[in-house]
C-alpha positions as CSV (number, residue, x, y, z in Angstrom):
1,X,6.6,-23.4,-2.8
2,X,8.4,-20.0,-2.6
3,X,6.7,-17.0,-2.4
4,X,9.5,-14.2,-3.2
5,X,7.8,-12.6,-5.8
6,X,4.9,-11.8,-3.4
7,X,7.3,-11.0,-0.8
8,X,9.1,-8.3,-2.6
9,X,6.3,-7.0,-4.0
10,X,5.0,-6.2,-0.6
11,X,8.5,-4.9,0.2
12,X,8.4,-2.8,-2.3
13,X,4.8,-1.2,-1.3
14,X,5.9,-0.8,2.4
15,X,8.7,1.2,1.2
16,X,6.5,3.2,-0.8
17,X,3.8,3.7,1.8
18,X,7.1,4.9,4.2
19,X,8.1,7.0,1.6
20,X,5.3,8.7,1.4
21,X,4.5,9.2,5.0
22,X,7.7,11.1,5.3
23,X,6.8,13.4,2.4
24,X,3.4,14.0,3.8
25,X,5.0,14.6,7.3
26,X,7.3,16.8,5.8
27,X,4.6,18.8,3.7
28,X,2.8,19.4,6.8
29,X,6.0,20.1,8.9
30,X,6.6,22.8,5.9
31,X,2.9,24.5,6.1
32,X,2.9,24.8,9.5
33,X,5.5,27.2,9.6
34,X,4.0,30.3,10.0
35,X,6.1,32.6,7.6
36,X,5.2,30.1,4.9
37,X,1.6,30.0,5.4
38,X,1.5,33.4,5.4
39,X,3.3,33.6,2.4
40,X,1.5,30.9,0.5
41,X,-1.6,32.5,1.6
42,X,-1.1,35.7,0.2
43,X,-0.1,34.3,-3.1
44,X,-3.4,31.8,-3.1
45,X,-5.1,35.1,-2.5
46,X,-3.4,37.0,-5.4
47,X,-5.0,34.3,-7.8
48,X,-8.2,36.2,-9.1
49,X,-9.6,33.1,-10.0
50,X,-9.8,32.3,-6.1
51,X,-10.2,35.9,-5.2
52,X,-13.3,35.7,-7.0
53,X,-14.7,32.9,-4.8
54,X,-14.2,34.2,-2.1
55,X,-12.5,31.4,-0.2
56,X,-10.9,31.7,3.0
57,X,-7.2,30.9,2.6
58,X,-6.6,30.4,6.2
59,X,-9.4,27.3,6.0
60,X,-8.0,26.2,2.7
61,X,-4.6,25.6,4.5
62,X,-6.0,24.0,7.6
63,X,-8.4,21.7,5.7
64,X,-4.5,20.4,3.9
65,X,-3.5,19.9,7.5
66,X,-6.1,18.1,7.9
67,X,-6.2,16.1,5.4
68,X,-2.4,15.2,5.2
69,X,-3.4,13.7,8.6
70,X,-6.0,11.5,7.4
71,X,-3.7,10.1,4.6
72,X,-0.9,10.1,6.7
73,X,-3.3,7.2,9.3
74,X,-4.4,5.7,5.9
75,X,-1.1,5.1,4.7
76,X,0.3,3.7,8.2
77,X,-3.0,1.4,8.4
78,X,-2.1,0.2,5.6
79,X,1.7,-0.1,6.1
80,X,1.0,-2.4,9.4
81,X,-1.7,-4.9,7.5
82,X,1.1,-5.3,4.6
83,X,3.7,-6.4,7.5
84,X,1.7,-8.7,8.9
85,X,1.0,-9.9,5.6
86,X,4.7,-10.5,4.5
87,X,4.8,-12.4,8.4
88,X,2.2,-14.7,7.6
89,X,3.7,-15.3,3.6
90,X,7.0,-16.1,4.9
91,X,7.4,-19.9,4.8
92,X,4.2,-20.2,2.8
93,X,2.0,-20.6,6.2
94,X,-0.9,-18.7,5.0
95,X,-1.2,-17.6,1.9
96,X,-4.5,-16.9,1.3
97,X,-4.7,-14.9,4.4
98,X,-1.7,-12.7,3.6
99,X,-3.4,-12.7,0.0
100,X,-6.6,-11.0,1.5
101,X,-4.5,-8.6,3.8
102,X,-2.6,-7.6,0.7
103,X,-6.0,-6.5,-1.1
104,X,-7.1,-5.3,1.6
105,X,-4.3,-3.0,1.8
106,X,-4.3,-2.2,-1.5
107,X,-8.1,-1.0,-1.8
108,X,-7.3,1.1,1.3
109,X,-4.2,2.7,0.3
110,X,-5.7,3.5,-3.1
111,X,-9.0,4.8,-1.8
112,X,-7.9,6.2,1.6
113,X,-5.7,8.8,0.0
114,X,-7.9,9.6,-3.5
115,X,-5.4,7.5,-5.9
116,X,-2.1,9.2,-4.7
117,X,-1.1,5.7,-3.2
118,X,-1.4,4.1,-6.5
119,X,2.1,2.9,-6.8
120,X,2.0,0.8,-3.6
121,X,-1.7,-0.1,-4.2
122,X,-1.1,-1.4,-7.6
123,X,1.8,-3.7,-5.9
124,X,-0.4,-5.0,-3.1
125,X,-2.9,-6.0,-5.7
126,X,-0.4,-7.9,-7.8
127,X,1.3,-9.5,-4.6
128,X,-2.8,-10.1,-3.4
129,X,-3.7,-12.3,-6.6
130,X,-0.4,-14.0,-6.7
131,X,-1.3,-15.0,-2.9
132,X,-4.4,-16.6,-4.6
133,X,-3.5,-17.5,-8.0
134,X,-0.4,-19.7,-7.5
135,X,-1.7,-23.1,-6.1
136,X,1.3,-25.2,-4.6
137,X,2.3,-28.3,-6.5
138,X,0.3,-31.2,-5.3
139,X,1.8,-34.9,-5.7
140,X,-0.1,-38.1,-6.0
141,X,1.7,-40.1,-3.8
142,X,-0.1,-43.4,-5.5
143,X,0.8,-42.2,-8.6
144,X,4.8,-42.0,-7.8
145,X,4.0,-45.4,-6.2
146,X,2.6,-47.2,-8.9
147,X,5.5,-45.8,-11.6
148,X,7.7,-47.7,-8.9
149,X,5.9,-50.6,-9.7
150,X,6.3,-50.7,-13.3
151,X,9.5,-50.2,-13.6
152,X,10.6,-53.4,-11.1
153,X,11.8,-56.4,-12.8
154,X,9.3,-59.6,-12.3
């Protein structure tokens, strides 16, 4: 049986997952310049509705840092156990495996980074049950046999 819906599906999501390391990279790339952080940090501290909290903007900016970080291992976590998945699913050696690596990608990616990897974590999912759901076709070898049977002249 082929499996190149799952396949693509986990394409698909590893692309994603790429896609958005790069934008995270380059988020964090952007707010560690200095002139912007500055900049972004006196406009966050023109807001009166966070000038009335009294939150530091500098910690504000270096808890995103942070946490860009976080997402960005998350994401690349995930990334690595979707590759080995689409490894394993090619040729149909494992499927259940690759289905399990798939969900558990997809639970990470969508939990790991508070639902902003939804798109590649809804994939995974799909490409996950299909791992499970689609059963390869069995044949009764007796069966084919014994139709070989009836049909031969006496």
């Amino acid at each position: 049986m082929k499996r190149t819906a799952e396949i693509v599906l986990s394409v698909i999501g590893v692309i994603l997952n790429i896609l958005v390391v790069l934008g995270i990279f380059l988020t964090n790339n952007f707010l560690s310049d200095e002139e912007v952080r500055t900049e972004l940090e006196a406009e966050m501290a023109n807001d009166p509705d966070l000038a009335a909290t009294g939150t530091d903007m500098s910690g504000v900016m270096d808890m995103l840092s942070g946490l860009g970080m976080f997402f960005n291992i998350v994401i690349i976590i995930s990334t690595i156990l979707s590759i080995v998945a689409i490894v394993v699913l090619r040729g149909n050696r494992k499927p259940k495996l690759a289905g399990g690596l798939l969900l558990g990608s997809a639970v990470l990616v969508f939990l790991g980074t508070f639902f902003i990897g939804f798109l590649p974590a809804l994939l995974f999912l799909i490409a996950g049950i299909m791992c499970f759901a689609r059963k390869p076709k069995v044949q009764d070898e007796h069966m084919h046999d014994q139709r070989d049977d009836e049909l031969r002249p006496l």
